[in-house]
N, C-alpha and C positions, 0 to 999 in steps of 0.2 A: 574422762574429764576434759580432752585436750579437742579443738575445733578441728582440725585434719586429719584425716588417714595418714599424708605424708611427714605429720610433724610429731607420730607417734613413737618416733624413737626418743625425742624430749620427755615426755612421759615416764618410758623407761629408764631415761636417766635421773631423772628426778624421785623415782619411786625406788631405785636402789639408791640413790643417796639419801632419802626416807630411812630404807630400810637400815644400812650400813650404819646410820645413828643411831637407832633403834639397839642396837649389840652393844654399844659405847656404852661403860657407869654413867649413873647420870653425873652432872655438874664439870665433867670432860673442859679444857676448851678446847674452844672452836675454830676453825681452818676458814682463814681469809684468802683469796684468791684477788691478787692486783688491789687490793683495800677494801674487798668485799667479800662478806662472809657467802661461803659456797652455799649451795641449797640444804634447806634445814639444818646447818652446821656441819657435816658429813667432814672429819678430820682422816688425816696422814699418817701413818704410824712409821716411826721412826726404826732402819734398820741398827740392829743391837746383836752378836754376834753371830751374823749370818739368819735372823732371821726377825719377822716383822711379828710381834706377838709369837705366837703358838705356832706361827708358820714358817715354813725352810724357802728362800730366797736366794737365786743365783747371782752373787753382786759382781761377779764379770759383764752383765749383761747394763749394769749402771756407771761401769767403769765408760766402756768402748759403744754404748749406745747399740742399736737396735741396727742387724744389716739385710734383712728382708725386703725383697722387692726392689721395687723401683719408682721414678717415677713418672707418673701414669705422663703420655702426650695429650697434647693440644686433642686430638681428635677421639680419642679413648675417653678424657672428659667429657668430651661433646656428646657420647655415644653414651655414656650411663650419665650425663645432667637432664632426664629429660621428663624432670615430675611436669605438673603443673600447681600454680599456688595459685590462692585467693585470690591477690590480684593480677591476674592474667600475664602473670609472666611464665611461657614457657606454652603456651595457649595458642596453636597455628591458626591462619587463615584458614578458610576451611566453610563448608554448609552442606545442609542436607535437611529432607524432607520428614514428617513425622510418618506420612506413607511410604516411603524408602526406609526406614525405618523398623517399623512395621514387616516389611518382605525382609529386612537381614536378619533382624530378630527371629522370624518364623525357621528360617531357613538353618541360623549361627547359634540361636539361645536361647530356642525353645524347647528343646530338648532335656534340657538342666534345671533352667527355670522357671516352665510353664507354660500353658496359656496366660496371656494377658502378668506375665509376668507372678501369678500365681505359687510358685514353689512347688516343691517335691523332692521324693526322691534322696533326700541328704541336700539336697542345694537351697537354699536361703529365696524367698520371696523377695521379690523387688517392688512391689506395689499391693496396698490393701486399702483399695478408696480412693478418697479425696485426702490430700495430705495434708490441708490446713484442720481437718477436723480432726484427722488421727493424730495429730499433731500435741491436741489437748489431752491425748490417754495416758500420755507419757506420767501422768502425774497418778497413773489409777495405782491403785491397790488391790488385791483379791482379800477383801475381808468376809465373804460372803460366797459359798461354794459357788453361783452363780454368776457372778462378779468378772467383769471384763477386765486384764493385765493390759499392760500397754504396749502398742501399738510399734515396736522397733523397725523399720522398714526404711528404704534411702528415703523416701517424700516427707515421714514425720520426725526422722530422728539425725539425718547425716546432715551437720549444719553448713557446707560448701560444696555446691556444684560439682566444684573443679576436682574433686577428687574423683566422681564418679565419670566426667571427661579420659583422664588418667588410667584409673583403673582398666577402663575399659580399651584403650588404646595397648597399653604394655602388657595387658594378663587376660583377655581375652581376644578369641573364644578358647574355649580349654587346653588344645589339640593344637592352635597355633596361632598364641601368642603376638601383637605385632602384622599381623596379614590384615587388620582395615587399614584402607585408607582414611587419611582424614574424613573426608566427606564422607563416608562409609560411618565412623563413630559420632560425627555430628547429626547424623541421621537417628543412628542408635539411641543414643543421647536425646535427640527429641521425641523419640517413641514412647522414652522410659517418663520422662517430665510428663510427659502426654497422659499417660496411664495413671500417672500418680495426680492430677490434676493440677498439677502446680500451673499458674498463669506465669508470665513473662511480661513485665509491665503493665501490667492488669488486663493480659491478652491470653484466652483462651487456648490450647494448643492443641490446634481440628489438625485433618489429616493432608490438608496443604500447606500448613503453617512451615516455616521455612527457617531453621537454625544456623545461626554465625555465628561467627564471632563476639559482633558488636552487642548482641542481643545475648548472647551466652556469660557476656559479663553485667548482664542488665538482674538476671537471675537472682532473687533473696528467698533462699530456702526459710522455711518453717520455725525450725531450733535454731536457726543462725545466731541467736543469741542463750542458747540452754547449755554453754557449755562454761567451767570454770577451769583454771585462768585464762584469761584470755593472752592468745601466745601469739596474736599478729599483731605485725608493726616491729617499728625498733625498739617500744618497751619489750617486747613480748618477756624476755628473758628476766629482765625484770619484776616484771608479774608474776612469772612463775617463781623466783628467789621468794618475794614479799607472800606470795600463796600458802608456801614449804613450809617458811620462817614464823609463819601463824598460827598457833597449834589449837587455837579454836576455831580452825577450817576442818580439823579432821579429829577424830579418835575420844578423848575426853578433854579436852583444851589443855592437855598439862603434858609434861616432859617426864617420864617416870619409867624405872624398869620392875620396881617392886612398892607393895603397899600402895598400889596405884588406890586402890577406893577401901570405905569401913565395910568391915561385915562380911558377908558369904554371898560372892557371885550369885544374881539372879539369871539362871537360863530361860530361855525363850521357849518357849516350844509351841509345834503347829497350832495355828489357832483353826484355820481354815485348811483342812486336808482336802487332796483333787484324788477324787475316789471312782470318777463317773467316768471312766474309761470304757469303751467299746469296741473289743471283746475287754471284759476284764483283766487286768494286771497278772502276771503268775509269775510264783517261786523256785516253779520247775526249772531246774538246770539240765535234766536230759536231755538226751537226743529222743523222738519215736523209734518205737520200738519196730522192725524192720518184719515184714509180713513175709509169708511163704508165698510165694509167685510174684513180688514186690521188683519192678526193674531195677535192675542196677545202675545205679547215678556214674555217669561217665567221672572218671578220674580226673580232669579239665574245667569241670564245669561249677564251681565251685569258685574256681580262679577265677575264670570266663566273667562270671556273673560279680565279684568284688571288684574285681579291677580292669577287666575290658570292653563291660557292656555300654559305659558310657559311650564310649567311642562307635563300638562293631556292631550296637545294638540295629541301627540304621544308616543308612547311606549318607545323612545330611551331615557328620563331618568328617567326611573324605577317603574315612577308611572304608575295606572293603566291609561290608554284613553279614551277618550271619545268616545262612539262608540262599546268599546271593550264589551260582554255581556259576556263572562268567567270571566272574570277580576274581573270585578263589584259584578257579581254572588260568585265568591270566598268571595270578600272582607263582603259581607253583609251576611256571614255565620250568623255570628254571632249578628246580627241584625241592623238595621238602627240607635239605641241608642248608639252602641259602636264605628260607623263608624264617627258618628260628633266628639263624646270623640277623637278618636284617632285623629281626625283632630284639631280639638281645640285647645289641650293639645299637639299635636306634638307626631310623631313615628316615629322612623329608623330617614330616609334622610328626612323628610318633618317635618319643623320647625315649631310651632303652629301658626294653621291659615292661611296657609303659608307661612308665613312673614311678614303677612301685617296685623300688630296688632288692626288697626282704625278700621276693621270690627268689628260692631256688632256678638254676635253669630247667629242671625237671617239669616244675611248676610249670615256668613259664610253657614249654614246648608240649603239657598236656593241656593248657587252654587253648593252643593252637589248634591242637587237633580235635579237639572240641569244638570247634568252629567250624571246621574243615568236614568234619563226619557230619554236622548239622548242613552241610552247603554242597550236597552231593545229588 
């Protein structure tokens, strides 16, 4: 409901204060904050022999305050203030090419995201068309087994730019984080506009079209206006209190925790079931069943394949491949003892274990060697 990626934390706070009213009897009162009632009313409870309600609370800790941490410097600020917001604060100097663009995409994130931005794989599609017209699907419905759903995609559904600036500067590419340069994401950035057809001032974006700044805030995506409440500006807060505070924004317009409606719940049920799956759906929860002369599946590969192939699958991000025997042969200079360590423990661009901490180290050092027996 809220118009930024970055201002999704307001959301969460508003939907637990939702919620938290939600458990309150009704007719409660209501918790004013400086002379204004907090969102949807969401109240205090008062501590009463050591504890708030139903619940046990340490009242040392309200005596002498909180003593964790510290606080951050000048420069530590600097170093995590670095969103960008709707109106270009936080948004460097900076350009780049849609055919520059174009070569880092192929090279940083195409791998995950496609051709042409396409999807696959578990990774999410960045472009499906023209984005003024997917734009309209947002409103479809499947009432008709043939019936097109709508269209979620950044060109028809993400109502500000700036976030997908952002995003793409602090969290990609997967593997390392922060490695574009600007001019490097303003390129990006105009591949992805490119592909989704968004115009720029009523200007097409071919493959010499050339992305700034000045033109990066010229930008009015699609839904720019499809989202409720509206949370920019100095109302924004506001809006969202008055949003909360309206209960025929959401639910059945009324304040109620029982005897909510007359009579016996009407359930819903599928009217239009998605049945045309290719290969058809199955029940089956087993494994197949394992044939006589059937190769045995390396112990590694299993792992390999959830959680390293993104990476090792190919050479284009940085890590060695599977396959590659230079590669491998460099890396085990120094022996098979030091190659788990540096996996484990995390090196350069490859975070320990690669990410995925629930592996055992067993785990871990049988995908290694599963890579390693394949690059022989």
């Amino acid at each position: 409901m809220f118009k930024s990626y970055h201002k999704l934390l307001l959301s969460a706070t508003a939907i637990l204060a939702l919620t938290s009213t939600a458990l309150m009897a009704e007719g409660e009162s209501k918790t004013y904050n400086n002379g204004k009632k907090v969102i949807d009313g969401g109240t205090t409870y008062p501590v009463k022999d050591g504890k708030t309600s139903s619940y046990a609370i340490n009242e040392a800790t309200l005596k002498g305050g909180f003593t964790f941490g510290r606080k951050p410097t000048a420069n530590e600020i600097k170093a995590w203030d670095i969103d960008v917001m709707p109106d270009g604060t936080g948004l460097p100097e900076g350009k780049g090419s849609v055919e520059d663009g174009d070569e880092i995409y192929e090279e940083q994130c195409g791998m995950c995201h496609g051709d042409f931005g396409s999807g696959g794989g578990g990774y999410p599609s960045l472009a499906k068309g023209n984005a003024y017209e997917g734009q309209q699907s947002l409103k479809n419905q499947r009432v008709t087994p043939d019936s097109d759903g709508p269209i979620r995609v950044f060109g028809t559904y993400w109502p500000e730019a700036s976030t997908l600036w952002w995003y793409i500067k602090t969290g990609m590419p997967h593997p390392a984080p922060l490695s574009l340069t600007d001019d490097e994401v303003y390129a990006v950035s105009a591949y992805i506009l490119s592909i989704n057809e968004i115009e720029i001032d009523g200007e097409e974006l071919d493959d010499e079209y050339v992305l700034d700044r000045e033109k990066f805030m010229k930008i009015k995506m699609p839904n720019k206006d499809g989202f409720v409440p509206n949370i920019d500006g100095k109302d924004g807060l506001e809006n969202v209190r008055k949003f909360y505070n309206n209960y025929e924004n959401y639910g059945n317009g009324t304040r109620c925790m029982k005897d909510c409606f007359d009579g016996k719940p009407e359930i819903q049920r599928i009217k239009v079931e998605m049945k045309d799956f290719e290969p058809p759906l199955s029940i089956e929860r087993s494994l197949p069943k394992k044939k006589a002369g059937d190769k045995k599946e390396h112990p590694g590969q299993a792992t390999y394949e959830a959680s390293c192939a993104v990476c090792h699958a190919t050479d284009s991000m940085g890590a060695p491949d599977i396959g590659n025997k230079k590669a491998w042969t460099q890396k085990l200079e120094k022996g098979i003892d030091k190659v788990y360590e540096n996996g484990i423990k995390g090196i350069n661009g490859m975070p320990p274990k690669g990410g995925n901490m629930d592996l055992s180290d067993q785990q871990f050092k049988d995908a290694v060697d599963y890579m390693i027996d394949n690059s022989k």
